[in-house]
C-alpha positions in Angstrom: 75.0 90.7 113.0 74.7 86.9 111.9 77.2 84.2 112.7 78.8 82.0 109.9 78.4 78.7 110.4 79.6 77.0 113.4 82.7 79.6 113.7 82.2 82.7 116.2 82.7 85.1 112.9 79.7 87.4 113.6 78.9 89.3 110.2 77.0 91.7 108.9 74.3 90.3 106.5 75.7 91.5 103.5 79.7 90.7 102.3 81.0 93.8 100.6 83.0 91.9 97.3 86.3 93.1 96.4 86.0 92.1 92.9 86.0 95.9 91.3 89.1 97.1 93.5 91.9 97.1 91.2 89.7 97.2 88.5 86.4 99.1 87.4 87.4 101.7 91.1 90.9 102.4 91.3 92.5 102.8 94.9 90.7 106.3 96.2 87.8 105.5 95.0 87.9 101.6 96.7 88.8 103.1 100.0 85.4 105.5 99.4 83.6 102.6 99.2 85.4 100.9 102.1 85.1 103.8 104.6 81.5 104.2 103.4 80.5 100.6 103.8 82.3 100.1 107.1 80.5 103.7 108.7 77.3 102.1 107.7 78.1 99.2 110.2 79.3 96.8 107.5 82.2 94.7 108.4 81.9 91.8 106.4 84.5 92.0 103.3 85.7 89.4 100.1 88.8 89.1 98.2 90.9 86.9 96.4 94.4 86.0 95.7 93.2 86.0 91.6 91.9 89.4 91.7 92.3 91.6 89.1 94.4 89.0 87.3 92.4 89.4 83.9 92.6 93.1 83.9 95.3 93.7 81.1 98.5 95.2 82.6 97.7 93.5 86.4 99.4 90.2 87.5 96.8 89.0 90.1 96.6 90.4 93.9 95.5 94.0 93.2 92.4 93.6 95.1 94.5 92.3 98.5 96.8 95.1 97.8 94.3 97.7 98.1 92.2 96.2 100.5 96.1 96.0 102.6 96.4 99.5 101.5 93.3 100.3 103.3 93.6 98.9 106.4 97.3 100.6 106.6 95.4 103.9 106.0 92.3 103.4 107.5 93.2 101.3 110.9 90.5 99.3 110.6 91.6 95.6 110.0 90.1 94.6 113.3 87.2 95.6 112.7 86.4 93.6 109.6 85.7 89.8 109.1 88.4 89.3 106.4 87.8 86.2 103.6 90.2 85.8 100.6 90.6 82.7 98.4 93.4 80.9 96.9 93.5 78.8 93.7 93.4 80.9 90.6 96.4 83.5 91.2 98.7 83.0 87.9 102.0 82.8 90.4 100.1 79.7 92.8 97.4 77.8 90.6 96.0 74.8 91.7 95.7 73.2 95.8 98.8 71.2 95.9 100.3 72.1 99.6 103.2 73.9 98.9 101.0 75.6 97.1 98.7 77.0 99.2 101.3 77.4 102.0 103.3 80.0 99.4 100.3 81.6 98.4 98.8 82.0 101.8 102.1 83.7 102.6 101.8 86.1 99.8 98.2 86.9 100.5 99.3 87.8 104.0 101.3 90.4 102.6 99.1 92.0 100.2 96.8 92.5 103.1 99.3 93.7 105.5 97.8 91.3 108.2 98.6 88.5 110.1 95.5 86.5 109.8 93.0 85.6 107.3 89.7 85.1 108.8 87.9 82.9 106.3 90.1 81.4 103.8 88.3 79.6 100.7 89.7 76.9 98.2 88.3 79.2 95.5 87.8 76.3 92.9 88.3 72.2 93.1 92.0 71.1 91.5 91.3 67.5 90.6 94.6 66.7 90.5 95.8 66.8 93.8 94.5 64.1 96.5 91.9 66.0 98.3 93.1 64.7 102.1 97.1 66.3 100.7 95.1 70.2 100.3 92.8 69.5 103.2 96.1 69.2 105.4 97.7 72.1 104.0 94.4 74.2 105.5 94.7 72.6 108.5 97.9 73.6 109.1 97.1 77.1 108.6 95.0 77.1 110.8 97.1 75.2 113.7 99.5 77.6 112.7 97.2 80.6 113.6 97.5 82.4 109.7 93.8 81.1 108.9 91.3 81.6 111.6 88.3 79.6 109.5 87.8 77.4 106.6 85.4 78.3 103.1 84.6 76.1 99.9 83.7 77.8 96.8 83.1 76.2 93.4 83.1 72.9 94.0 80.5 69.7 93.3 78.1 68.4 95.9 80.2 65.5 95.7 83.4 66.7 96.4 82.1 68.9 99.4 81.0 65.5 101.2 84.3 64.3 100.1 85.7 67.0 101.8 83.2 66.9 105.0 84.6 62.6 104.8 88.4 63.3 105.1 88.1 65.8 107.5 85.8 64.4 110.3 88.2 61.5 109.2 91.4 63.2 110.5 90.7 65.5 112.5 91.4 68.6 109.9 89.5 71.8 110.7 86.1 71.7 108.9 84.7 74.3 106.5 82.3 76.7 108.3 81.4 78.4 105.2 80.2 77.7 101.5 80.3 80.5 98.1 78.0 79.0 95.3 76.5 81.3 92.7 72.7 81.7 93.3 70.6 84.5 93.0 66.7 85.1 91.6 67.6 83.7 88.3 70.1 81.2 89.1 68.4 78.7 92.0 69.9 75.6 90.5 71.9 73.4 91.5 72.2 75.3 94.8 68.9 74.6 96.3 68.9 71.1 95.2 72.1 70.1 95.7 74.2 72.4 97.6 71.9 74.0 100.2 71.1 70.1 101.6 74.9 69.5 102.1 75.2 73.4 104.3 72.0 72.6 106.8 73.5 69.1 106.7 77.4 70.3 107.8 76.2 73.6 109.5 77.9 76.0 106.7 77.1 79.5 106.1 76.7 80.1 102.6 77.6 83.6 101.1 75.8 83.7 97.6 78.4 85.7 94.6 76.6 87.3 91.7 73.1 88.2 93.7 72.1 90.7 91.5 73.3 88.2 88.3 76.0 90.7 87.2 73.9 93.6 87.8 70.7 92.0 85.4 68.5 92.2 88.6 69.1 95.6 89.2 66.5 96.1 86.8 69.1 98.7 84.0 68.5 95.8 80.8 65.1 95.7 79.6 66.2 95.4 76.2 68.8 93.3 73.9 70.5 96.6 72.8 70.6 96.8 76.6 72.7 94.3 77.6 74.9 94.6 74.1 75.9 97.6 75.4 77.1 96.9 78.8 80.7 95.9 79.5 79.7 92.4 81.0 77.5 91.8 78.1 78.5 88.1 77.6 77.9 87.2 81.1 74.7 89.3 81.8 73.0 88.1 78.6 72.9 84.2 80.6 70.2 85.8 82.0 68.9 87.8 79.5 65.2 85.8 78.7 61.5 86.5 78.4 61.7 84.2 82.5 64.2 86.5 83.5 62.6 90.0 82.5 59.2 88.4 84.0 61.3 88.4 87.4 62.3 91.8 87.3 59.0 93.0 86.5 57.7 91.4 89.7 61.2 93.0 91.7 59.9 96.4 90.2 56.8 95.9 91.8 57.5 95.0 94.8 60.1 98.0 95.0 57.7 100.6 94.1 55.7 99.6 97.2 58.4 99.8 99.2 59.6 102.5 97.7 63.1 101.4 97.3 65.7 100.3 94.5 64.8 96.9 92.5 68.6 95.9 93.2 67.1 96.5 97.3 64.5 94.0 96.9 66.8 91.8 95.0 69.1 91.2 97.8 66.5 91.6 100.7 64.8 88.3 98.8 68.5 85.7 98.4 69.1 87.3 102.0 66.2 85.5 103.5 66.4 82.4 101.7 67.3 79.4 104.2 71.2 78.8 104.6 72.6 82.2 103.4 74.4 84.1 105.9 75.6 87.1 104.0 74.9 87.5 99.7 77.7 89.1 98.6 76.9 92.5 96.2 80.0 94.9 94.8 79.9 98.8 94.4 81.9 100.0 92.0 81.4 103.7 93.6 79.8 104.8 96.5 76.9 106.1 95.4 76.2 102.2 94.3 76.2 101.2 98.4 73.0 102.6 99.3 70.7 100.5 97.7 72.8 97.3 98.8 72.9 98.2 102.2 69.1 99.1 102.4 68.2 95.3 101.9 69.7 94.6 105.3 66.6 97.0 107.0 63.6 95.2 104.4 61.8 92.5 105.4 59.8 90.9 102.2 56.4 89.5 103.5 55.6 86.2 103.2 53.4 87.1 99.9 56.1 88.5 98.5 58.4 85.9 98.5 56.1 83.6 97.2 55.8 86.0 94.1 59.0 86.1 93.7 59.5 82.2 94.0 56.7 81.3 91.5 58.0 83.5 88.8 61.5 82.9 89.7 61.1 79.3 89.4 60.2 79.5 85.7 63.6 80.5 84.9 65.9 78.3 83.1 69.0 77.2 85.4 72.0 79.3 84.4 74.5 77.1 86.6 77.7 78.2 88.3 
């Protein structure tokens, strides 16, 4: 177990996303994956209020409703670190305070809990004074519905904005931080994000580690990623860089004899800053090569391969 930040959430290092239930595994198969996960001493999990909202015929939540769902069946809500966001559900867009008070509410009762333990502003809304939505979070948590406090998406500015107001007055402070960063995707979260977590003690959970499934080493070709159902966002990182980094993952897995997606993780996972990268598995067959990176321990050498040929990527962004 690892701690996040300066909370007393202690986590297993790797956060089991909740971005396929409701979507690419349907309800059996997402409790598969949550019994599975959680038996393998996994009890780290991440939702949000938005998810599946896209999915045509869904109307936002379905990921909180099975997850709920789950812990109704499965009796296992105290066991697991719980984080959701709020921000991007059709019903409660946006961080105005009433807004995030209704949609905390509704969260709650997807889940079937009475407590979010990490509770992110999933992306920045501009238009509402930032000290107005930092004491809406505040007064979740005074109010006990919100143990802890997450930042996802937003600017290096606006997280010292944030950090400002609420050392300022007094509001509960962020303990945790979501940027996208992974292999092929360093910037801007090593030179601008990763300064502002050592700097305000957050624990920073990575999203899209394996870049949408690009470093699990399955497109090698164009035709490859064409074909794949998240062909516009795995072919950002579709380049003669990026291939040269999965080459060098391949290698390092055939030593170890273990997956490429393994190595993958096992590298973001000791990167300084990150707490827990968070990785999805559509089925359970998918878990065992995420979990795995928990138990491998890239030498020194092998990180600096990694690093060098990493670093001639091209930042993708957020």
């Amino acid at each position: 177990m690892t701690r996040i930040g300066d909370s007393t959430l202690d986590v297993y290092p790797l956060n089991l996303g909740g971005n396929t239930f409701g979507w690419t595994s349907d309800a059996d198969t997402s409790f598969a994956v949550l019994d599975d996960f959680v038996a393998a001493g996994g009890n780290f999990i991440d939702t949000s209020d938005s998810y599946m909202a896209s999915i045509p015929g869904n109307t936002g939540g379905e990921s909180e409703t099975i997850l709920g769902q789950w812990f109704s069946k499965a009796g296992r809500r105290e066991d697991v670190v719980l984080a959701t966001k709020v921000s991007r559900h059709p019903e409660f867009l946006g961080l105005a305070p009433d807004n995030i008070a209704r949609a905390a509410e509704a969260s709650l009762r997807r889940l079937q809990t009475d407590r979010i333990d990490l509770y992110y502003a999933h992306y920045d809304d501009p238009d509402v004074p930032l000290g107005e939505t930092l004491g809406a979070f505040d007064a979740l948590v005074k109010a006990g519905k919100v143990r802890y406090l997450g930042i996802s998406n937003y600017s290096p500015e606006r997280i010292a904005e944030w950090m400002a107001i609420a050392e300022a007055n007094g509001f509960a402070k962020p303990v945790a931080l979501q940027p996208h960063y992974s292999l092929v995707a360093r910037e801007p979260f090593e030179a601008q994000l990763r300064p502002l977590a050592e700097k305000h003690s957050l624990g920073v959970m990575p999203y899209w580690a394996l870049a949408s499934g690009f470093l699990t080493g399955k497109y090698r070709t164009q035709e490859d990623v064409d074909a794949a159902a998240r062909s516009k966002i795995v072919d950002r990182y579709f380049s003669t860089e990026g291939l040269a980094v999965v080459d060098v993952l391949a290698d390092i897995a055939e030593a170890h004899e273990v997956a490429i997606a393994t190595v993958a993780i096992a590298w973001t996972r000791q990167q300084p800053t990150i707490v827990a990268p968070i990785v999805s598995a559509r089925i359970p067959d998918q878990l065992g090569a995420l979990l795995a990176s928990v138990d491998l321990t890239l030498s020194a050498t092998e990180l600096e391969r990694l690093d060098t040929v990493s670093a001639e990527v091209t930042a993708v962004g957020g």
